[in-house]
C-alpha angles and dihedrals in degrees: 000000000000084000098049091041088047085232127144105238087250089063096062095061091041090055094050097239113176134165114234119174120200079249119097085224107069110213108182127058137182113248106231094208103048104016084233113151098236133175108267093188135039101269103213109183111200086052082056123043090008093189106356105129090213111049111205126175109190122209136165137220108229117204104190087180140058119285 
């Protein structure tokens, strides 16, 4: 994520950046050391999407400062 956003990892920390997902589990986490998105929860799929064909978990990168 630091990569794709051409940030240094501190500044991640310093803007404020943080995964959040419409779930009230949050799955995916940002990694402090590296700035690599990573999975914060066990994802068990057939809890999750039983007989969906297409399995899709949603999150969103929130930037609290400029960018």
């Amino acid at each position: 994520v630091a990569k794709d956003l051409g940030l240094q990892l501190p500044e991640i920390r310093d803007r404020g950046i943080r995964v959040v997902s419409e779930s009230t589990t949050q799955y995916f986490a940002l990694h402090g050391k590296t700035g690599h998105l990573v999975t914060a929860e066990r994802i068990d799929r057939e809890q999750l999407c039983r007989l969906v064909e297409k399995c899709v978990l949603r999150c969103e990168l929130i930037v609290t400062g400029e960018m």
